[in-house]
C-alpha positions as a Markdown table, in Angstrom:
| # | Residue | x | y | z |
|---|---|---|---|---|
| 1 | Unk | 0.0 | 0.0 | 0.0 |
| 2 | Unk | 3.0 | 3.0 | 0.7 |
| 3 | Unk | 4.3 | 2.0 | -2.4 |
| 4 | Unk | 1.4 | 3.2 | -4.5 |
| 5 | Unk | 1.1 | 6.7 | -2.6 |
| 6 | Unk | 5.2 | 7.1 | -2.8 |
| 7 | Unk | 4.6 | 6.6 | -6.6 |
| 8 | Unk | 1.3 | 8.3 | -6.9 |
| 9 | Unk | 1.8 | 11.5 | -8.8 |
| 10 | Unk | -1.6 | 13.7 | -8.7 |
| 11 | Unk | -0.1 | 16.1 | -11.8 |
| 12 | Unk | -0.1 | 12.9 | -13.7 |
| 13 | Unk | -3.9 | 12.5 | -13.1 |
| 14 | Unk | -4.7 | 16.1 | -12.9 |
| 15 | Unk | -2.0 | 18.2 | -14.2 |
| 16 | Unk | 0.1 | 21.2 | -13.2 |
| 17 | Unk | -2.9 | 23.4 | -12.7 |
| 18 | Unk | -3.4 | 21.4 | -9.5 |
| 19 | Unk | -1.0 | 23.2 | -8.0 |
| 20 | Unk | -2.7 | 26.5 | -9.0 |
| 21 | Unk | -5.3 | 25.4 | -7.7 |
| 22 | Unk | -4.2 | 24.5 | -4.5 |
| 23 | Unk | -2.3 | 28.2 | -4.2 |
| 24 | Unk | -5.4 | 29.8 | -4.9 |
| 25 | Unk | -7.5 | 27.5 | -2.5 |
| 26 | Unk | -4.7 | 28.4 | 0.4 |
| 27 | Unk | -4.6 | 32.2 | -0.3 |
| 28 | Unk | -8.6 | 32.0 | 0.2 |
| 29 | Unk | -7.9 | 30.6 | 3.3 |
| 30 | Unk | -5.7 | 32.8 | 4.5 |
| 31 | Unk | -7.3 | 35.8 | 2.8 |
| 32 | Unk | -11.0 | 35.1 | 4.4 |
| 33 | Unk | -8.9 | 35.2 | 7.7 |
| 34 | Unk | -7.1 | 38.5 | 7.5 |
| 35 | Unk | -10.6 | 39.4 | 6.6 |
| 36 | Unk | -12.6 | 38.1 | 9.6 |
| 37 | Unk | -9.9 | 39.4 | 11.7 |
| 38 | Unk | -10.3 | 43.1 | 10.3 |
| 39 | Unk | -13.9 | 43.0 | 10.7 |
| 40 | Unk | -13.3 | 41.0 | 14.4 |
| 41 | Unk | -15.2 | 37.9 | 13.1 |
| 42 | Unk | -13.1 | 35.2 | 13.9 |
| 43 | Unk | -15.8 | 32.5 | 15.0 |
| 44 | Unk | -14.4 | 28.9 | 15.0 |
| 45 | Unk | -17.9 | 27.4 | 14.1 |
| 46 | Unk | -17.3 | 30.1 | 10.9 |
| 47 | Unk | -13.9 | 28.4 | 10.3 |
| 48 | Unk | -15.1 | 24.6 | 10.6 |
| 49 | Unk | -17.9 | 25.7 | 7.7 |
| 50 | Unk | -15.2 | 27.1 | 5.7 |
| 51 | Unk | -13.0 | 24.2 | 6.3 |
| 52 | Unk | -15.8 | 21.9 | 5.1 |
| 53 | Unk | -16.1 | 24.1 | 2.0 |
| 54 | Unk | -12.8 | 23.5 | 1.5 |
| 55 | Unk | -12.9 | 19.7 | 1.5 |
| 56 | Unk | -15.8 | 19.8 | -0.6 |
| 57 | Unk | -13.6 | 21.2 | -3.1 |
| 58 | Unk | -11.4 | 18.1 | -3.0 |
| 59 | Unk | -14.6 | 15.7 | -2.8 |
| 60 | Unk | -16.0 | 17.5 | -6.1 |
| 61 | Unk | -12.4 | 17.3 | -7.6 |
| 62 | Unk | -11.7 | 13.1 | -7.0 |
| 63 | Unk | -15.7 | 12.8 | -8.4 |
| 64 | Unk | -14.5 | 14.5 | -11.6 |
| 65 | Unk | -11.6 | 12.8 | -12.1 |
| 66 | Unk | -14.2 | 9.4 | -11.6 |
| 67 | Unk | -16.1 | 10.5 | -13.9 |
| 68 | Unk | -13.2 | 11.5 | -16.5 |
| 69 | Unk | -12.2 | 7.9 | -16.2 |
| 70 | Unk | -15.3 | 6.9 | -16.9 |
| 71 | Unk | -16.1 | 8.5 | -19.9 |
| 72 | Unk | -12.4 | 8.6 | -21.0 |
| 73 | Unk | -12.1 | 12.2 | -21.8 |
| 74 | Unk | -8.2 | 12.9 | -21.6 |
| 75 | Unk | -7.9 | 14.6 | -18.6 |
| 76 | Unk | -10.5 | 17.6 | -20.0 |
| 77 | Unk | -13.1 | 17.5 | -17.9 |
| 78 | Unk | -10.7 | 17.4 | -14.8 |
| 79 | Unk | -9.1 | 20.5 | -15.9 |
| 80 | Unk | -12.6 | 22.1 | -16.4 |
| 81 | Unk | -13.3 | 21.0 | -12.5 |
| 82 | Unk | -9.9 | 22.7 | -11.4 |
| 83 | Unk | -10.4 | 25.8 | -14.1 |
| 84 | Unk | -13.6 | 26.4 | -11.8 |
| 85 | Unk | -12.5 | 26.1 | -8.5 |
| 86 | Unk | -9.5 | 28.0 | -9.9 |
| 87 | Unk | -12.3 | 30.8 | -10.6 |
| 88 | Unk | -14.3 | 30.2 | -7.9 |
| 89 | Unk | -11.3 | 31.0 | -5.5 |
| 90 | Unk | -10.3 | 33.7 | -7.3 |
| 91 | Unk | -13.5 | 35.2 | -6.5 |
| 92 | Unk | -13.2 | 34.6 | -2.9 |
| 93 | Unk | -10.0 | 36.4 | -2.1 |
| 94 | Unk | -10.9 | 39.3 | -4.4 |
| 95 | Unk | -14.4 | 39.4 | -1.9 |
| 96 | Unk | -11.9 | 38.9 | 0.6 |
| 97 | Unk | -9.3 | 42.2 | -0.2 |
| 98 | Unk | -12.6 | 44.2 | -0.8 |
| 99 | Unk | -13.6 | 42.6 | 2.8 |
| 100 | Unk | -9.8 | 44.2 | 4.2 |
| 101 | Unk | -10.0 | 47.5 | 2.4 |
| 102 | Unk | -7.8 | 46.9 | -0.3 |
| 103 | Unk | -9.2 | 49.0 | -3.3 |
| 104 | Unk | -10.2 | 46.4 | -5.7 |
| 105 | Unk | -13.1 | 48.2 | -6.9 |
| 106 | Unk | -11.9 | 47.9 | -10.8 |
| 107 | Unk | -12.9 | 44.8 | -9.8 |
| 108 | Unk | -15.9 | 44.4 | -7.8 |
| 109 | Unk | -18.2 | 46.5 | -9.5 |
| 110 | Unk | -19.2 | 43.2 | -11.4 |
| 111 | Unk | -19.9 | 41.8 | -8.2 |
| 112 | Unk | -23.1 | 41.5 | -6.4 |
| 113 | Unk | -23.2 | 45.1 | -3.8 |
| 114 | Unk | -24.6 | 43.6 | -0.7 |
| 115 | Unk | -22.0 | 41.0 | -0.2 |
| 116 | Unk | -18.9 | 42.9 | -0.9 |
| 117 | Unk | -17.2 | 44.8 | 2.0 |
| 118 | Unk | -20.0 | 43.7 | 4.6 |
| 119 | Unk | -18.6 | 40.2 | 5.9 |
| 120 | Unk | -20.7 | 37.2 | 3.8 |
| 121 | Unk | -20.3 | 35.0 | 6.5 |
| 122 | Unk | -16.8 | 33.3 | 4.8 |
């Protein structure tokens, strides 16, 4: 059993945009909590839910790369998965500097005006 996770290789499954995605899903992280901790939100209750969210992440990623086995499609879908949480992250730490008062406003004035600056609860 060690010997298939010492030669288990995830960028061979998933590619080198795992590791983007796992930068972006770690700057979140640490992002939402500067955040919480400007607007004196820390909650560890808050934190577990974001955890979860987190592992989500990982659960939706294994069931894409299921069902890219299953329907054999090179790797493409998988990417598509990690392209979206990629995007989805990206979105969360640019809530997040908006959330610190970083100016990001070239930004966020696509984004929906109730949630941005007032503390959505991440």
């Amino acid at each position: 059993m060690k010997a298939f996770f010492s030669e288990f290789d995830i960028t061979a499954v998933v590619g080198n945009v795992w590791y983007v995605a796992l930068v972006f899903i770690t700057f979140d992280v640490v992002t939402g909590l500067l955040a919480a901790g400007v607007e004196r939100k820390i909650n560890s209750s808050i934190n577990f839910i974001g955890l979860l969210r987190k592992v989500g992440l990982f659960v939706a990623l294994a069931f894409l790369i299921f069902i890219d086995a299953y329907v054999q499609s090179d790797g493409y879908i998988i990417k598509l998965g990690v392209g979206l949480i990629v995007a989805y992250e990206g979105m969360s730490i640019i809530e997040n500097f908006s959330r610190i008062g970083i100016d990001v406003k070239f930004l966020t004035k696509y984004f929906d005006k109730n949630k941005i600056g007032k503390g959505d609860g991440k």
